[in-house]
LUMTORLO-227546 format. One record per residue (C-alpha): residue in three letters; residue number from 1; x, y, z. Coordinates in steps of 0.25 Angstrom, whole numbers, plus 2048, in hexadecimal, padded with zeros to 3 digits. Layout:
<rs>
<r "ALA" NUM <X Y Z>>
...
</rs>
This chain:
<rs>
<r "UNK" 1 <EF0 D65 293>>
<r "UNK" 2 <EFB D5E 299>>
<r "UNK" 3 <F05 D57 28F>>
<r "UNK" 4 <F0A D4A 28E>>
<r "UNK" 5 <F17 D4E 292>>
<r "UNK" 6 <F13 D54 2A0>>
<r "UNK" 7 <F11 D44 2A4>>
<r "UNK" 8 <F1D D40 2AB>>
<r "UNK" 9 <F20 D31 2B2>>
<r "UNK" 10 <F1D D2F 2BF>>
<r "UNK" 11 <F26 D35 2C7>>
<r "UNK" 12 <F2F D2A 2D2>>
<r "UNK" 13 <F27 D32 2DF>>
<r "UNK" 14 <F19 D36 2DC>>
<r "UNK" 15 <F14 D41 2E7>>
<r "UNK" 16 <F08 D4A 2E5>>
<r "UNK" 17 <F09 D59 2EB>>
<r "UNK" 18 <F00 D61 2F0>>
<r "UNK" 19 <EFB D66 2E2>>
<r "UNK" 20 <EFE D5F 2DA>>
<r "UNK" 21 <EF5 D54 2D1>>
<r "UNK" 22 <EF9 D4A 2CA>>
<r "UNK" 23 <EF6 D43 2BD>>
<r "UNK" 24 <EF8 D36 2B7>>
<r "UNK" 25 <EF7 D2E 2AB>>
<r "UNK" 26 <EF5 D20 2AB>>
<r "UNK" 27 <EF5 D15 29F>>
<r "UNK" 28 <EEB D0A 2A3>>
<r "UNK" 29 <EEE D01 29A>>
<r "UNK" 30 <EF8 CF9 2A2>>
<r "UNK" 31 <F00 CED 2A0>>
<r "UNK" 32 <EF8 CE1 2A7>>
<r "UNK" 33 <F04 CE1 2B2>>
<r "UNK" 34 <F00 CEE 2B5>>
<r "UNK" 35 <EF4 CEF 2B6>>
<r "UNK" 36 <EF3 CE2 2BC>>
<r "UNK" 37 <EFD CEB 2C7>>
<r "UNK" 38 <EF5 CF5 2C8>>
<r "UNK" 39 <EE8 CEB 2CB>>
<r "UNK" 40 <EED CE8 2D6>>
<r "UNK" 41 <EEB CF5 2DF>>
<r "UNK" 42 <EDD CF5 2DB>>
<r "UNK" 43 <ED2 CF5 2E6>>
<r "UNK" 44 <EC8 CE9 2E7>>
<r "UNK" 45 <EBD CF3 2E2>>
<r "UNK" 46 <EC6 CFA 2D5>>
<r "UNK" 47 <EC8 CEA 2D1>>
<r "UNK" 48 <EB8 CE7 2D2>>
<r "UNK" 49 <EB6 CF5 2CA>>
<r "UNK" 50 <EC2 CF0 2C0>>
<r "UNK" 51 <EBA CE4 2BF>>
<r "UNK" 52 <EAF CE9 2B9>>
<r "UNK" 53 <EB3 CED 2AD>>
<r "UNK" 54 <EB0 CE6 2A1>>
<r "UNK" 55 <EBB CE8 298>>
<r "UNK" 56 <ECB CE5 29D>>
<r "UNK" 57 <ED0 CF2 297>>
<r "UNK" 58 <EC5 CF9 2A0>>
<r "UNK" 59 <EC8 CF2 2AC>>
<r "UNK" 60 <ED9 CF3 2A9>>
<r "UNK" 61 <ED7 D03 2A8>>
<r "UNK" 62 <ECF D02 2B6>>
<r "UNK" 63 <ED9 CF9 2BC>>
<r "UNK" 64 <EE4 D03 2B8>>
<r "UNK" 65 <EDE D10 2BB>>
<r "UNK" 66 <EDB D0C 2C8>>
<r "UNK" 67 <EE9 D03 2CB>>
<r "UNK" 68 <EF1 D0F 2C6>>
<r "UNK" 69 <EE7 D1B 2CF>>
<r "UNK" 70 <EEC D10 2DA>>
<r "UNK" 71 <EFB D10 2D7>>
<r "UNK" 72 <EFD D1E 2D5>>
<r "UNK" 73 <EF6 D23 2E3>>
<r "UNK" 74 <EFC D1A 2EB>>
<r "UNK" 75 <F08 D1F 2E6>>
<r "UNK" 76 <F04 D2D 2E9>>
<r "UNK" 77 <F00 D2A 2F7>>
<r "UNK" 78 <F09 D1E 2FB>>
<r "UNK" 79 <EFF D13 2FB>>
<r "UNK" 80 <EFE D04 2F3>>
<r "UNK" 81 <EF5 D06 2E8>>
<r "UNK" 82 <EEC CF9 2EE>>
<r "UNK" 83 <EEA D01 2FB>>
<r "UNK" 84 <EE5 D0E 2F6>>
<r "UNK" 85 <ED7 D0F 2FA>>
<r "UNK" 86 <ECD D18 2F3>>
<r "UNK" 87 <EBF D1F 2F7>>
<r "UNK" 88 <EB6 D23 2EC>>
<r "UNK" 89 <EAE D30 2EC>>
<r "UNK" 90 <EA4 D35 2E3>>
<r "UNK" 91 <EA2 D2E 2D5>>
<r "UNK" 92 <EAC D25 2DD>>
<r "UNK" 93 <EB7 D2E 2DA>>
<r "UNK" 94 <EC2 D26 2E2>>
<r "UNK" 95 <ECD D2D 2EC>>
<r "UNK" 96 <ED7 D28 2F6>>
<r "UNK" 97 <ED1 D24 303>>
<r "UNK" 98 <ED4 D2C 311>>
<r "UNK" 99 <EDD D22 314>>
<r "UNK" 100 <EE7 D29 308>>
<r "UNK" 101 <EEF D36 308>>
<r "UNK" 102 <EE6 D40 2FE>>
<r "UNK" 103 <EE8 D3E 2F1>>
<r "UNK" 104 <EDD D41 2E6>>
<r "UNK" 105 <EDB D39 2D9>>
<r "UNK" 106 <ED3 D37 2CD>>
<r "UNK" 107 <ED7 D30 2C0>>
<r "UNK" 108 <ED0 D2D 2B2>>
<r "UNK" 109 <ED3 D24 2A6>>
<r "UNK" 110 <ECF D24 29A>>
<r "UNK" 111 <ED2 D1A 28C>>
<r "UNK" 112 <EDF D13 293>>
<r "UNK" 113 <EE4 D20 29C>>
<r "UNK" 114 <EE3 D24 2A9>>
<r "UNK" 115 <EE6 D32 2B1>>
<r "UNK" 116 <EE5 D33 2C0>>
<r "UNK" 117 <EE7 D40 2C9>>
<r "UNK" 118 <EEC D41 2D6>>
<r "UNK" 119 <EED D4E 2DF>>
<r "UNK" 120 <EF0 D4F 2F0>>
<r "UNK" 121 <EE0 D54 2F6>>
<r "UNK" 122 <EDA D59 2EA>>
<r "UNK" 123 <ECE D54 2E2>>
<r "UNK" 124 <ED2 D51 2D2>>
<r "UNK" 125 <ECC D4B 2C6>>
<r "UNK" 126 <ED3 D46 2BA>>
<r "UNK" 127 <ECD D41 2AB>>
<r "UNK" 128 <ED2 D3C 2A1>>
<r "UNK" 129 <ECC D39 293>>
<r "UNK" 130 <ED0 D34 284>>
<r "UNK" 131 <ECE D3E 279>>
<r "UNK" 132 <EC1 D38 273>>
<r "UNK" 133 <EBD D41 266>>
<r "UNK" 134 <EB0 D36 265>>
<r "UNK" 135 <EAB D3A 273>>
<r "UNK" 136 <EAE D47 274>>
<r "UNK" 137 <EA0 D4B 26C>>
<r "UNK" 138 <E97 D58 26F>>
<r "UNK" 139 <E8A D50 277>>
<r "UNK" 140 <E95 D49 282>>
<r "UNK" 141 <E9B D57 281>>
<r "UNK" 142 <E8B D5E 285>>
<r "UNK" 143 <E89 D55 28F>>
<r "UNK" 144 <E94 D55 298>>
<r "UNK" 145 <E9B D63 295>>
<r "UNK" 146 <E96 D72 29A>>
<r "UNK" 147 <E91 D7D 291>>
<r "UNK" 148 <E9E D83 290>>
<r "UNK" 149 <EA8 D77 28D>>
<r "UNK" 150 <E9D D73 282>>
<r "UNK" 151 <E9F D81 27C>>
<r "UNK" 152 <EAF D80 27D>>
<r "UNK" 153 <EAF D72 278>>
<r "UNK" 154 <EA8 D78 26B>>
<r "UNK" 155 <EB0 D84 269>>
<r "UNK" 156 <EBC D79 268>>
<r "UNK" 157 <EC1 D74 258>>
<r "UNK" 158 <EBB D68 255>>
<r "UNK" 159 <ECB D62 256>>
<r "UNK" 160 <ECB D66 265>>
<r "UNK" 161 <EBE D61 269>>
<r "UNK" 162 <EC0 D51 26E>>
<r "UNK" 163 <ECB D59 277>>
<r "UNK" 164 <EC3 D62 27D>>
<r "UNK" 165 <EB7 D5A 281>>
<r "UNK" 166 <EC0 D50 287>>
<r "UNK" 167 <EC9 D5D 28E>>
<r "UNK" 168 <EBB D60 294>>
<r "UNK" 169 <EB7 D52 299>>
<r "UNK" 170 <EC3 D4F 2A0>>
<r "UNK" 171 <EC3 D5C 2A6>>
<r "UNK" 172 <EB6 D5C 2AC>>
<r "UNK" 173 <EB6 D4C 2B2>>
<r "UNK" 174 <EC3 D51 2B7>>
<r "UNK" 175 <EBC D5C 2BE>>
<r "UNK" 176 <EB1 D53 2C1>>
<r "UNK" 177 <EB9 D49 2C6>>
<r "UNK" 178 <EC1 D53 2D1>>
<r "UNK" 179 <EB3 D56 2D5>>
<r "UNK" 180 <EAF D48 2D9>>
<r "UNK" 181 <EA1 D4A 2D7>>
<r "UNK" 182 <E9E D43 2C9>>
<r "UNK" 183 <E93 D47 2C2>>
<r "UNK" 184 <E8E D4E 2CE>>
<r "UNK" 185 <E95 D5A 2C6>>
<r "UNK" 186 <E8D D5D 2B9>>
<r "UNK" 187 <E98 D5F 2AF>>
<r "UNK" 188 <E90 D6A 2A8>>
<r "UNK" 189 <E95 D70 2B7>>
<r "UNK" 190 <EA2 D74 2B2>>
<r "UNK" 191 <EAA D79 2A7>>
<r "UNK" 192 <EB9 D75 2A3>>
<r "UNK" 193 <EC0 D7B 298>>
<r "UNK" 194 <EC4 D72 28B>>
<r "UNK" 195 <ECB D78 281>>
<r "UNK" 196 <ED7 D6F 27C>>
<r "UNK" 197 <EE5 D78 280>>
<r "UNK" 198 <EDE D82 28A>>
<r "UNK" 199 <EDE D84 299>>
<r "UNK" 200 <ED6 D7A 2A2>>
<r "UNK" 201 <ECA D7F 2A7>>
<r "UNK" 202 <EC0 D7B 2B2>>
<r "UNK" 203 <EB2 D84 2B4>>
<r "UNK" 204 <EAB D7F 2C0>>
<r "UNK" 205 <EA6 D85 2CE>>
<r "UNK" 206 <EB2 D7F 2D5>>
<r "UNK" 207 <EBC D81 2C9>>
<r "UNK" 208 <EC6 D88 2D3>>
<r "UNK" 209 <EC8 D7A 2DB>>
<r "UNK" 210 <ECE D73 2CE>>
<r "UNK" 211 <EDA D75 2C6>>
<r "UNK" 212 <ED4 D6E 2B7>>
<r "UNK" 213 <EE0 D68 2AF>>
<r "UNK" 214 <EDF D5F 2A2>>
<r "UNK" 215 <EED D56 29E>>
<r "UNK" 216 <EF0 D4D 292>>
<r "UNK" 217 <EF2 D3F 296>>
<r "UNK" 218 <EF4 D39 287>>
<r "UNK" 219 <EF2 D3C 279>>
<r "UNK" 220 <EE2 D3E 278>>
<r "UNK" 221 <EDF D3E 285>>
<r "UNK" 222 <EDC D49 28F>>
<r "UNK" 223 <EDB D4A 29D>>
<r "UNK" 224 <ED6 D55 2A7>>
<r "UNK" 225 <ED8 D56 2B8>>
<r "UNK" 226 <ED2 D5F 2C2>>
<r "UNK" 227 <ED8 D61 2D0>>
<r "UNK" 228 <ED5 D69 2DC>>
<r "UNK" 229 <EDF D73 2DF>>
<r "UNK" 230 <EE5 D7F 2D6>>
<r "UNK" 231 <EF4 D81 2D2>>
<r "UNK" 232 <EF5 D71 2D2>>
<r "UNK" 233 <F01 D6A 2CB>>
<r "UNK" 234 <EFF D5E 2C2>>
<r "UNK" 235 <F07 D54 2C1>>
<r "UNK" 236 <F05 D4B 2B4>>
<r "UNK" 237 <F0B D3B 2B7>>
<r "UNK" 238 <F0B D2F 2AC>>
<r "UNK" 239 <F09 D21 2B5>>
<r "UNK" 240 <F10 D16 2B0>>
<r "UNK" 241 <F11 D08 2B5>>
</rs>
């Protein structure tokens, strides 16, 4: 997987090539100027949807997830954050409108952190989890993995376990993710690789569209993204505010 090392500052231009992809980590745990900064590009709708969760810390992470998604592709295609308009697909997956130049996205957050993907005209998924050894347990494991990433998940020692489920999970919503088509695609459909420390793999009817990568974005957490494309270079970007 990626090292912590390969994160590097924002760069003073940012410019996405034909090929390119790429990938940010975000903190969203913000100071309250921030994030009250950030509020501020939100769309009518993302405010109601912010609203209805109960608990501040959820509605903070929601704010920020989507504030910052706002910040950086209006950076990336030279708009106001507030005046990005979005249409929503399938399991309301949401892209720029027409109205846009042709930049592709998807993001995921989990436990205070945040990655987002961008590429120029080609479909992507991104996801992101904590290492949780409590939920990485054999019966989630029989109902949402394939035949064969059940049998590699047992052949792993016991130490390397909690590390390979979660490998897999984020491998396969990434691919589902870049699909677009939710749970339209039985995850049984498919097999990813999951061995900690081995190369990335993706077994599906279309696996030669998708390049399938997994990157470290913190200490015990581990994060996965599949693009379009072959031969693609990813780029690997820390957000600060």
């Amino acid at each position: 997987m990626t090292a912590a090392s390969k994160w590097l500052a924002r760069p003073r231009e940012l410019t996405l090539e034909d090929g390119e992809v790429h990938i940010w980590r975000v903190p969203l745990r913000l100071d309250t100027g921030v994030l009250d900064r950030v509020r501020l590009s939100l769309s009518a709708d993302e405010g109601s949807r912010a609203n209805r969760f109960v608990f501040a810390a959820d509605r903070d992470s929601f704010v920020a997830a989507r504030g910052i998604l706002r910040e950086l592709l209006g950076s990336y295609v030279g708009t106001a954050p507030a005046e990005l308009k979005f249409d929503y697909g399938l399991q309301d997956k949401p892209a720029l409108g027409p109205s846009h130049p042709p930049i592709q996205f998807n993001l995921s957050h989990s436990h205070g952190l945040a990655v987002y993907a961008f590429a120029r005209e080609r479909q992507l998924g991104i996801d992101l989890e904590l290492i949780r050894p409590e939920f990485a347990g054999d019966e989630i494991a029989e109902r949402y993995f394939s035949s064969a990433e059940l049998e590699e998940l047992r052949a792993l020692p016991s130490e390397a376990r909690a590390e390979g489920f979660f490998l897999c999970w984020t491998r396969k919503e990434a691919y589902v993710k870049a699909r677009g088509e939710g749970l339209q695609i039985p995850l049984a459909s498919f097999d990813v690789s999951l061995t900690p420390g081995k190369q990335e793999e993706l077994r599906s009817e279309d696996a030669l569209r998708w390049e399938i990568h997994s990157f470290e974005p913190g200490a015990q957490y581990v994060g996965a993204v599949v693009a379009e494309g072959r031969g693609l270079h990813l780029r690997y970007w820390d957000w600060a505010p």
